[in-house]
MDTraj code that builds the backbone (N, CA, C; nanometers):
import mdtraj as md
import numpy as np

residues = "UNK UNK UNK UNK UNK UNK UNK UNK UNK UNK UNK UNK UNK UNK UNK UNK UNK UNK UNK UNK UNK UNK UNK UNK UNK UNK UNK UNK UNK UNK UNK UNK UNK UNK UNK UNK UNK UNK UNK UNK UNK UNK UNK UNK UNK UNK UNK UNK UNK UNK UNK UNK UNK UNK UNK UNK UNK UNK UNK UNK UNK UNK UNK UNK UNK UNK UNK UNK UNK UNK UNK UNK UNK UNK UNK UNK UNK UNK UNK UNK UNK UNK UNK UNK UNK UNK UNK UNK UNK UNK UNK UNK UNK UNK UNK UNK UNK UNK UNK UNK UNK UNK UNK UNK UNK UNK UNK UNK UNK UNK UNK UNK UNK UNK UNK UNK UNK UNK UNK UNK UNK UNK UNK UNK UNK UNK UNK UNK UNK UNK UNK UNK UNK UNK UNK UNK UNK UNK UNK UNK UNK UNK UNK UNK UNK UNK UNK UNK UNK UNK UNK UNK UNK UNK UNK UNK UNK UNK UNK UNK".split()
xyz = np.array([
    [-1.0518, 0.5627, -1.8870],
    [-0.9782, 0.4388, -1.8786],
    [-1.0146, 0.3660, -1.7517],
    [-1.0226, 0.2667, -1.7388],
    [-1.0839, 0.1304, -1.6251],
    [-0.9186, 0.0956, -1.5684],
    [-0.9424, 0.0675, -1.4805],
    [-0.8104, 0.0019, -1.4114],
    [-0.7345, -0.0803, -1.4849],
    [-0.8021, -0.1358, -1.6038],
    [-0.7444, -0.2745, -1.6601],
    [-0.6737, -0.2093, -1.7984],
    [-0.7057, -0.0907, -1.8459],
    [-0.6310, -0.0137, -1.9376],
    [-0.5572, 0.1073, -1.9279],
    [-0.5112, 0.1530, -1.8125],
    [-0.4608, 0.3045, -1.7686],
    [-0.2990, 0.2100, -1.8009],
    [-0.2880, 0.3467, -1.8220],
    [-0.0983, 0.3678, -1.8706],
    [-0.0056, 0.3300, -1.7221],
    [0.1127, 0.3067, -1.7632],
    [0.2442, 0.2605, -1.6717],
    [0.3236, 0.3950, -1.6623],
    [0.3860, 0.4779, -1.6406],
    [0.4391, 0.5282, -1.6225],
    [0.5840, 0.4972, -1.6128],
    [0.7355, 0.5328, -1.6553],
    [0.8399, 0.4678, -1.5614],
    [0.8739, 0.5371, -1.4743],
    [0.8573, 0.7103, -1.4792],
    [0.8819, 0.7588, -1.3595],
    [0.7608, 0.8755, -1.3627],
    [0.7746, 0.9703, -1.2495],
    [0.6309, 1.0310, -1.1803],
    [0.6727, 1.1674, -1.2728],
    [0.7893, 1.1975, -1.3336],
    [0.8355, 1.3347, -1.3887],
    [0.7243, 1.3501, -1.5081],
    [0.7410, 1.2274, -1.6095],
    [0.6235, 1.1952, -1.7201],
    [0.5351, 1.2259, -1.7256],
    [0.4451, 1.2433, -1.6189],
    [0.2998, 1.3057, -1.6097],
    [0.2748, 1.4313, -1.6182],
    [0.4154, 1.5102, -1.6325],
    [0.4343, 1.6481, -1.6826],
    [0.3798, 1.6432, -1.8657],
    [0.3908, 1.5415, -1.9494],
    [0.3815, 1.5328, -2.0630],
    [0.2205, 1.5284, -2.0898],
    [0.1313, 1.5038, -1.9775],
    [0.0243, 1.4698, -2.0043],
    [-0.0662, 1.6540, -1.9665],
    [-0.0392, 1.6918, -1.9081],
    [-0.0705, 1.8473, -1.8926],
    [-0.1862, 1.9006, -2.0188],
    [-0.3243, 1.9257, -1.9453],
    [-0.4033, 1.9918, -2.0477],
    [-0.4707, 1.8869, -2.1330],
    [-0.4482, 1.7363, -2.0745],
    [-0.5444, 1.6071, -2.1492],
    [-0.6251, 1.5281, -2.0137],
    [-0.7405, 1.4873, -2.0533],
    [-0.7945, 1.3967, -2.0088],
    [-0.6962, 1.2914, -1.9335],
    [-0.6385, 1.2579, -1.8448],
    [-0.5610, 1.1737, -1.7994],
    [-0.6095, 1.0355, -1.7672],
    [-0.7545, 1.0200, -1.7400],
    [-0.7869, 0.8618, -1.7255],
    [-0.9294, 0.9191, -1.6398],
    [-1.0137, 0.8226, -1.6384],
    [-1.1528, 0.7834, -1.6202],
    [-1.1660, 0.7079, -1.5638],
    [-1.2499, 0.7210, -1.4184],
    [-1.2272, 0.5906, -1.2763],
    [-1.3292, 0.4755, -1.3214],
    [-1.3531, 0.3393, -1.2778],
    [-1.4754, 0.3020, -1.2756],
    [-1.5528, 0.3537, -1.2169],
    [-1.7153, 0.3049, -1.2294],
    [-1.8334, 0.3297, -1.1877],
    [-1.7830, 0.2914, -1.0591],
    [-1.8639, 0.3299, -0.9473],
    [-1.8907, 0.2783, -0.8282],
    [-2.0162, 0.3246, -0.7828],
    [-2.0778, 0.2155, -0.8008],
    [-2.2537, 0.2216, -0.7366],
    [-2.2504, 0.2668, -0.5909],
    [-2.3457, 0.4412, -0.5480],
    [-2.3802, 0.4860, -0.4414],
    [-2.4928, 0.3600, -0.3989],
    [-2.5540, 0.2898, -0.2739],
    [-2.6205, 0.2597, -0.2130],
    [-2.6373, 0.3392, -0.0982],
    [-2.7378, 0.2730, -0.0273],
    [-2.7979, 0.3458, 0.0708],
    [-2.7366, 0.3213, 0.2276],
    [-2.6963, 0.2297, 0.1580],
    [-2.5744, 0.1571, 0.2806],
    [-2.4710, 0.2492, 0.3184],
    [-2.4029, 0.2822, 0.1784],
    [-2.3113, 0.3384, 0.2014],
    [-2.3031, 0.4810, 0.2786],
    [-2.4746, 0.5046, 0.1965],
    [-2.5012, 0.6770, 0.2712],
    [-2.5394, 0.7020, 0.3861],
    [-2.6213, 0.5709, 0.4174],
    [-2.6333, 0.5434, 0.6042],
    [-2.5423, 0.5684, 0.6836],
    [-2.3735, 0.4398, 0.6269],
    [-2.2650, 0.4813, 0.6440],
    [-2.1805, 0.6096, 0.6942],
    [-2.1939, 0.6641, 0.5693],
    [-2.1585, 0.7654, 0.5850],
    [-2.2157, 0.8918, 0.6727],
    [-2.3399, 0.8524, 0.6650],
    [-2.4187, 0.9844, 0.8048],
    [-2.3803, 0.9666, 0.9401],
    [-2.3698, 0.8245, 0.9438],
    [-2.3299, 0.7547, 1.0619],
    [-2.1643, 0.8337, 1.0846],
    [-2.0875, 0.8574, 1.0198],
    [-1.9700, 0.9071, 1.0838],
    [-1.9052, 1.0178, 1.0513],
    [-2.0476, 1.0709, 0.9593],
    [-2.0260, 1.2388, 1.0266],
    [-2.0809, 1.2911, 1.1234],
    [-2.2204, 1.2372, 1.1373],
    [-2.3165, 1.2765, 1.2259],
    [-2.4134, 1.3750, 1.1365],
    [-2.3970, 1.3798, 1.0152],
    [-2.5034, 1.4265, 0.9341],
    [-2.6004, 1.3291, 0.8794],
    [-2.7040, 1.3398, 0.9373],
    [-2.7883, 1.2852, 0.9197],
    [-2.9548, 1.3365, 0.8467],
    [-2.9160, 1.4291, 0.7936],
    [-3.0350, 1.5151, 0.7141],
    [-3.0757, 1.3981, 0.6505],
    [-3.2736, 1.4422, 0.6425],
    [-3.3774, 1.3555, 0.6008],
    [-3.3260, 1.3405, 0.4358],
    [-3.2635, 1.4339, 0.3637],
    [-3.2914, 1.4231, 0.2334],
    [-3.1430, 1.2932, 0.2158],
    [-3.1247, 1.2518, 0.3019],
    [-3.0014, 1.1819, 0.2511],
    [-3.0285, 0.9966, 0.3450],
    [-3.1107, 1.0248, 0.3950],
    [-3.1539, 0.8810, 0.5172],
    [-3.2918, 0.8186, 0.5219],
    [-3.3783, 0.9426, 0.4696],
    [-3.5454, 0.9422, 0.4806],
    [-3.5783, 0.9295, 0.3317],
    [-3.6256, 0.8632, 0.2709],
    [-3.6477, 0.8291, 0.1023],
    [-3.7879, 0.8895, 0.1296],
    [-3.9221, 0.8428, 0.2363],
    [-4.0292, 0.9228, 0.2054],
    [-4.0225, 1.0519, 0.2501],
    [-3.9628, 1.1206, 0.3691],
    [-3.8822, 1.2703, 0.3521],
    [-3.8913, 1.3787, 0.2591],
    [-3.7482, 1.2961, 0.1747],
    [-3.7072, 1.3486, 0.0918],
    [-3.7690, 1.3594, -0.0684],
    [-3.8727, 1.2630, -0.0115],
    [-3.9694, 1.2873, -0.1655],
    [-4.0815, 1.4259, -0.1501],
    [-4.1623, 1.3969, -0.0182],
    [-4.2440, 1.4630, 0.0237],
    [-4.1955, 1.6671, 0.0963],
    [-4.1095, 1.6771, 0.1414],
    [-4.0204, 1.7554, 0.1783],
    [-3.9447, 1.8757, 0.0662],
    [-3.8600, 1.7748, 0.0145],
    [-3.7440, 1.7740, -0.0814],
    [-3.7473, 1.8022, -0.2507],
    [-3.8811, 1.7217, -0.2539],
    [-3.9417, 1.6838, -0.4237],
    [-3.8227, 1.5931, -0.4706],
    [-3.7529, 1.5223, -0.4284],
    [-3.6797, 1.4159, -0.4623],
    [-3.7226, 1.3243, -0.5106],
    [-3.7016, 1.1860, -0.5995],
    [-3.7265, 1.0755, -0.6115],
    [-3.7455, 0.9787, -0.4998],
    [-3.6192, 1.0399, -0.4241],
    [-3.5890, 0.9090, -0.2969],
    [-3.4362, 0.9868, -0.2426],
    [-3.3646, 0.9286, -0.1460],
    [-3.2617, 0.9769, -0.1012],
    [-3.1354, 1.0235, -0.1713],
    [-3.0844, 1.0834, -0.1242],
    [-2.9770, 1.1104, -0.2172],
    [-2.8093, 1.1706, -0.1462],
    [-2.6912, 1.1289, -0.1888],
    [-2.5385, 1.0995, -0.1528],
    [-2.5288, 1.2503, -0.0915],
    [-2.4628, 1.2410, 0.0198],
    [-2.4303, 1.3662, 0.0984],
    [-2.3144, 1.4268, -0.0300],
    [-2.3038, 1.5305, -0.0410],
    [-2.1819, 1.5968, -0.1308],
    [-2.0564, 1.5382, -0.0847],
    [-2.0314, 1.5912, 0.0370],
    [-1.9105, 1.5048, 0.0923],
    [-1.8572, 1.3979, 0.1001],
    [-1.9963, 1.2916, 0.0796],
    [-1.9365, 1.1551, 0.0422],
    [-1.9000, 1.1420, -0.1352],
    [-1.9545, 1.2165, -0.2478],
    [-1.8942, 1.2440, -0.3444],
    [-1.7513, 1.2926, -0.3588],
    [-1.7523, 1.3674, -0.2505],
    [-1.5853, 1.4651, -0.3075],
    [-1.5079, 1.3245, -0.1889],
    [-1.5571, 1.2813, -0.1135],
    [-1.4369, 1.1978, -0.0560],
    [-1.4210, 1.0092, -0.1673],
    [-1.5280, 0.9665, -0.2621],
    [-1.5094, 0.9271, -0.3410],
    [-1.3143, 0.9220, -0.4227],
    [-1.3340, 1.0721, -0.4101],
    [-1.2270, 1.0907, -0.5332],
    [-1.0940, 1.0140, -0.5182],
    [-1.0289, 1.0095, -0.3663],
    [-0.9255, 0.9306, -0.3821],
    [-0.9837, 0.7641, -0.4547],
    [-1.0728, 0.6837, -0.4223],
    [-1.1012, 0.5431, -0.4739],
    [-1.0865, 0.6028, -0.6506],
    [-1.1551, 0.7060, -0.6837],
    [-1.1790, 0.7194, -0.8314],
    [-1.0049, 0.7416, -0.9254],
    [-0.9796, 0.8675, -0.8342],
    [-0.8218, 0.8500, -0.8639],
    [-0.7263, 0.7136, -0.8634],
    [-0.7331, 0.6814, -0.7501],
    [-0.6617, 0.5171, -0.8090],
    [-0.6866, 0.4501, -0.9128],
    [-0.8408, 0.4378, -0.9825],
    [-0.8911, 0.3800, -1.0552],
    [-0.8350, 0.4124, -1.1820],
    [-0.7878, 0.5513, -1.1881],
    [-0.8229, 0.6343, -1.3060],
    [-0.6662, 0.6412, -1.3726],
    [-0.5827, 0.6893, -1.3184],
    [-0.4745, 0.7591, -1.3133],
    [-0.3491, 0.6568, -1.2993],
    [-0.2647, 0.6730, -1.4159],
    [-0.1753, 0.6042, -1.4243],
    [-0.0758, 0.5448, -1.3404],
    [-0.0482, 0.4181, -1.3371],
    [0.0337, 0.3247, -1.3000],
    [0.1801, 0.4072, -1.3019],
    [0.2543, 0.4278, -1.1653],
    [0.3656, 0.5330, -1.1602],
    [0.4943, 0.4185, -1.0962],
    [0.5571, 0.3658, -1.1789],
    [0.6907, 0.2997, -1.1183],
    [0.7487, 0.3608, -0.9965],
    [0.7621, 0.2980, -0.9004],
    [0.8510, 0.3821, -0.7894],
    [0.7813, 0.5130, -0.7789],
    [0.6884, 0.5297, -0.7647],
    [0.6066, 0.6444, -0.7007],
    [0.6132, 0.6263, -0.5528],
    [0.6524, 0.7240, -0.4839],
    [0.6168, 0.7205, -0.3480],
    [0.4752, 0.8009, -0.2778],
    [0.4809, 0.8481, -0.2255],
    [0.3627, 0.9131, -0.1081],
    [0.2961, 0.9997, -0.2430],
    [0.1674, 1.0384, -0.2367],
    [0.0676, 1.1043, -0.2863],
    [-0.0329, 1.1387, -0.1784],
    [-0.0248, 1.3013, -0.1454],
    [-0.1101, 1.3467, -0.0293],
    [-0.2236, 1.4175, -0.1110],
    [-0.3403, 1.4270, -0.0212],
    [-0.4298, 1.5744, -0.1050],
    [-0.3896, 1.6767, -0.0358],
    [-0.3608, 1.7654, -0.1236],
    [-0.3083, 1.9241, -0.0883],
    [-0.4385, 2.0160, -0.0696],
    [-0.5446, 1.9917, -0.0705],
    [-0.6749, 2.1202, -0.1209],
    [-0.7418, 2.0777, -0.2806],
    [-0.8274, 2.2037, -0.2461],
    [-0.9093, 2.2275, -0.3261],
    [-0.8960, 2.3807, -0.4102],
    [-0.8951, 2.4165, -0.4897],
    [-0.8695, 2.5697, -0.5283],
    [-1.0457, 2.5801, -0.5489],
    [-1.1234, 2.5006, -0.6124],
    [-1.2844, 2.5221, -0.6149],
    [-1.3355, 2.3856, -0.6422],
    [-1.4622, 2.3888, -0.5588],
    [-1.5549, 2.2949, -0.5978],
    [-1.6739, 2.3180, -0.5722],
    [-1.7107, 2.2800, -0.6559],
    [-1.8826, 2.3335, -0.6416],
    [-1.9597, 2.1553, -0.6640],
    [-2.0558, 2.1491, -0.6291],
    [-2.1890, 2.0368, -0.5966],
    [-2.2884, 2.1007, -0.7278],
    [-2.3059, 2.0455, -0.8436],
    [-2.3870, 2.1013, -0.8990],
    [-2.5394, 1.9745, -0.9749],
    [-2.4797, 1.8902, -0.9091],
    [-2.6628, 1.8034, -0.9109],
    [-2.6034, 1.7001, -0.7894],
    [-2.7463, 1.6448, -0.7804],
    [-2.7528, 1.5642, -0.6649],
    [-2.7123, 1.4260, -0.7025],
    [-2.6972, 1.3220, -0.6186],
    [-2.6305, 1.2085, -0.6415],
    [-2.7802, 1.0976, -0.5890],
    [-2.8358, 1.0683, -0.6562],
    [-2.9840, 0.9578, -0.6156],
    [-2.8833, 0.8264, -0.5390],
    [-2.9213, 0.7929, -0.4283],
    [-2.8995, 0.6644, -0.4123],
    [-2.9555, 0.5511, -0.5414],
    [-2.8250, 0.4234, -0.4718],
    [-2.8877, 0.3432, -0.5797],
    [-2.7796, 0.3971, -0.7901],
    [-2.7554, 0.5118, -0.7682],
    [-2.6861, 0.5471, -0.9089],
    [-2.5490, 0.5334, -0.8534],
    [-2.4894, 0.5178, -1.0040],
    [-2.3559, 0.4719, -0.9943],
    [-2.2573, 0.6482, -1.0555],
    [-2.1446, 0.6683, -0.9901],
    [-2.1054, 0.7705, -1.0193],
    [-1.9062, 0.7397, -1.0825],
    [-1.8781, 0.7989, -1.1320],
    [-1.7548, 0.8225, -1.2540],
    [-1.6601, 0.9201, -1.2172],
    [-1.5197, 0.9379, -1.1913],
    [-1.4424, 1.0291, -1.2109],
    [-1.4158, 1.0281, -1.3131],
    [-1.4038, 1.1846, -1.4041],
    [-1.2815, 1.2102, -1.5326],
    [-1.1749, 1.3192, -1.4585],
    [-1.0911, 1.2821, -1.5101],
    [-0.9388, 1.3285, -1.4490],
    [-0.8910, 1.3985, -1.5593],
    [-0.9097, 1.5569, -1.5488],
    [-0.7784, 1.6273, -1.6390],
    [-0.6724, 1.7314, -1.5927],
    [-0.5083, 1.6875, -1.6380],
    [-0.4186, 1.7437, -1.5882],
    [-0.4148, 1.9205, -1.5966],
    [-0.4475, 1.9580, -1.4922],
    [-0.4328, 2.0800, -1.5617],
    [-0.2945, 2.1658, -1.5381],
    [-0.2458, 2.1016, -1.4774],
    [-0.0967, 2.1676, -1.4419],
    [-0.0062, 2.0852, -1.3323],
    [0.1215, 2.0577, -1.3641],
    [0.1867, 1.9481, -1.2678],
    [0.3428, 2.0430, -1.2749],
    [0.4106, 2.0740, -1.1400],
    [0.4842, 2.1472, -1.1340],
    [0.5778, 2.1227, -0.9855],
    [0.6899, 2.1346, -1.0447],
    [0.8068, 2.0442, -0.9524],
    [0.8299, 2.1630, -0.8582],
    [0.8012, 2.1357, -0.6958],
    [0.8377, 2.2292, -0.6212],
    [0.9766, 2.2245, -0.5384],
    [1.0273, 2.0846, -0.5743],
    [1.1549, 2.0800, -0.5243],
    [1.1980, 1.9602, -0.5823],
    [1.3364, 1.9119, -0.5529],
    [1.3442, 1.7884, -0.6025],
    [1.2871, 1.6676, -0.5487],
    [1.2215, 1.5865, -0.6293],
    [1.1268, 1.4773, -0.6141],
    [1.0140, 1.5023, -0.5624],
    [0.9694, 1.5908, -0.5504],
    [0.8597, 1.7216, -0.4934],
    [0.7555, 1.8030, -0.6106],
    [0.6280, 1.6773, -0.6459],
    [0.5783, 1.7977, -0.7308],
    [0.4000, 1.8197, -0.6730],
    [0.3642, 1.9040, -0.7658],
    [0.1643, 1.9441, -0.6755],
    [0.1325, 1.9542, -0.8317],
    [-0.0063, 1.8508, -0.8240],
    [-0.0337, 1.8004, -0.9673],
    [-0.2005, 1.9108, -0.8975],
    [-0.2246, 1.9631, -1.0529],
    [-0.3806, 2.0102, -1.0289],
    [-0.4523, 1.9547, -1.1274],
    [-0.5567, 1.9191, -1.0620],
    [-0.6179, 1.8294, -1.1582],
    [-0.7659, 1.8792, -1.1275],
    [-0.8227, 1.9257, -1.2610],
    [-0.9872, 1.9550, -1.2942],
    [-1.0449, 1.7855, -1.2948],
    [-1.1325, 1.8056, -1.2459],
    [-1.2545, 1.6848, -1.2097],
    [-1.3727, 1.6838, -1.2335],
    [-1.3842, 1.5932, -1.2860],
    [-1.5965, 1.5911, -1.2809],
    [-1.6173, 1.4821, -1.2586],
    [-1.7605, 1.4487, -1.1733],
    [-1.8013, 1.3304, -1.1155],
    [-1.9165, 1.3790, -1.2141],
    [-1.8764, 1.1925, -1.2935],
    [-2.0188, 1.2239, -1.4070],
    [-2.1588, 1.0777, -1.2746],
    [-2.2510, 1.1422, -1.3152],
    [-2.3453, 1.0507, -1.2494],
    [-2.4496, 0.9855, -1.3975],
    [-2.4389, 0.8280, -1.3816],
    [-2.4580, 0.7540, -1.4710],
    [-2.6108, 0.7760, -1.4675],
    [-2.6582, 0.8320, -1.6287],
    [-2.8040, 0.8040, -1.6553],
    [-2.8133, 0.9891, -1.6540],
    [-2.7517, 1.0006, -1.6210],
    [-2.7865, 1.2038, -1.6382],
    [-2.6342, 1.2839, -1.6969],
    [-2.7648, 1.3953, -1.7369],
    [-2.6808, 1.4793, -1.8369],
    [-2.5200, 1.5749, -1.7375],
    [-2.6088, 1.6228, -1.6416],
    [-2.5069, 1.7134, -1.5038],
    [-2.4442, 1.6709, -1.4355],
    [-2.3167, 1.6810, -1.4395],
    [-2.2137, 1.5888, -1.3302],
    [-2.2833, 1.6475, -1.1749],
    [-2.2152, 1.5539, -1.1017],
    [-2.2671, 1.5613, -0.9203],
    [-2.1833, 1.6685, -0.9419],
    [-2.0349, 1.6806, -0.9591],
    [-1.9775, 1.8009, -0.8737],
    [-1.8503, 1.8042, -0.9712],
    [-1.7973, 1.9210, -0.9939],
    [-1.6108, 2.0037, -1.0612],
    [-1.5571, 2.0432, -0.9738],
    [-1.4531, 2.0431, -0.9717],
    [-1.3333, 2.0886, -0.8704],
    [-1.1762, 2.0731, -0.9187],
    [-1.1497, 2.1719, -0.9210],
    [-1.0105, 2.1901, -0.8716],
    [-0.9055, 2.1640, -0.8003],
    [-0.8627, 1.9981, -0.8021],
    [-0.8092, 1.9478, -0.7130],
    [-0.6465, 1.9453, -0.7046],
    [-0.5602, 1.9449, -0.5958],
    [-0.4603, 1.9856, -0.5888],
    [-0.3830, 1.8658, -0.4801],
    [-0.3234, 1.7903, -0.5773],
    [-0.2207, 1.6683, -0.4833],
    [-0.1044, 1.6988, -0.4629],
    [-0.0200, 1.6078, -0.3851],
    [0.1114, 1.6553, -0.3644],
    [0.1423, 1.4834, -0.4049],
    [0.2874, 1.4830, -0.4694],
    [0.3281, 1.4145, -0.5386],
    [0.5131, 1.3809, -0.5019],
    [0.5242, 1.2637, -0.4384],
    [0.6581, 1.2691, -0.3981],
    [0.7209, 1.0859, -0.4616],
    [0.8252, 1.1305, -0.5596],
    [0.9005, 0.9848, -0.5998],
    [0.9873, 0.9274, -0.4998],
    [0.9934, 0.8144, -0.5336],
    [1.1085, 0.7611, -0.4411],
    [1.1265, 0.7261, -0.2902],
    [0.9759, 0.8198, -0.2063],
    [0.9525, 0.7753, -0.1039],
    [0.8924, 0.7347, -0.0596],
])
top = md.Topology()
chain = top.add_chain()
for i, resn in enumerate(residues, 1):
    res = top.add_residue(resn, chain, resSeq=i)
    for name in ("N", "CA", "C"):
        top.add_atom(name, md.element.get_by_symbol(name[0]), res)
traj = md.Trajectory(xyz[None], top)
């Protein structure tokens, strides 16, 4: 689902009903090289296979450069907004962890990459207090192997 068709929610309890489905699908957002410059720039990772396009061809056997992992898995909050239903009076949404994630193809600059969002378990730890886990795949547009799966784990609070 695109921003312009994801569900309303009236309250954040509801998303208990969705448990074990596909919950929504982020837009594309085109990696550039900008962004990955960017991003080396403020980690201070700056490896050739991600900054150096002749490098990483010659080096690497790459095409050309390609998205640090980390700038994939930090993607996910933009993809989650995108993806994931419209919550009336929702308050704070933190990331809690990761239970697993693995990097399992590379991200080419220049390609555009996809969250799919499925609920895999949403569970009230107190009142107005819940930790949603949600399985992920970053599909990368034009190939068969997502960039990366994970096991992601939010914290979920109404009303504040």
């Amino acid at each position: 689902m695109s921003q312009d068709s994801k569900l309303t929610l009236s309250r954040l309890e509801d998303l208990a009903g969705y448990v074990g489905q596909e919950v929504g699908v982020s837009d594309w957002y085109k990696v550039t090289q900008a962004c990955i410059n960017d991003f080396a720039d403020a980690t201070g990772d700056h490896q050739f296979v991600h900054v150096n396009a002749e490098e990483a061809r010659a080096r690497a056997g790459f095409a050309g450069t390609i998205a640090h992992g980390f700038l994939t898995v930090s993607r996910l909050v933009w993809m989650m907004e995108k993806a994931l239903p419209q919550l009336v009076g929702m308050g704070l949404v933190i990331n809690y962890g990761f239970d697993k994630l693995r990097f399992l193809a590379p991200v080419p600059s220049g390609t555009a990459i996809r969250g799919h969002f499925h609920l895999e378990a949403f569970e009230e730890r107190k009142p107005q207090e819940f930790t949603a886990t949600w399985r992920v795949e970053v599909e990368i547009e034009g190939h068969d192997k997502p960039a990366l799966s994970a096991l992601w784990l939010t914290r979920h609070y109404s009303g504040t």
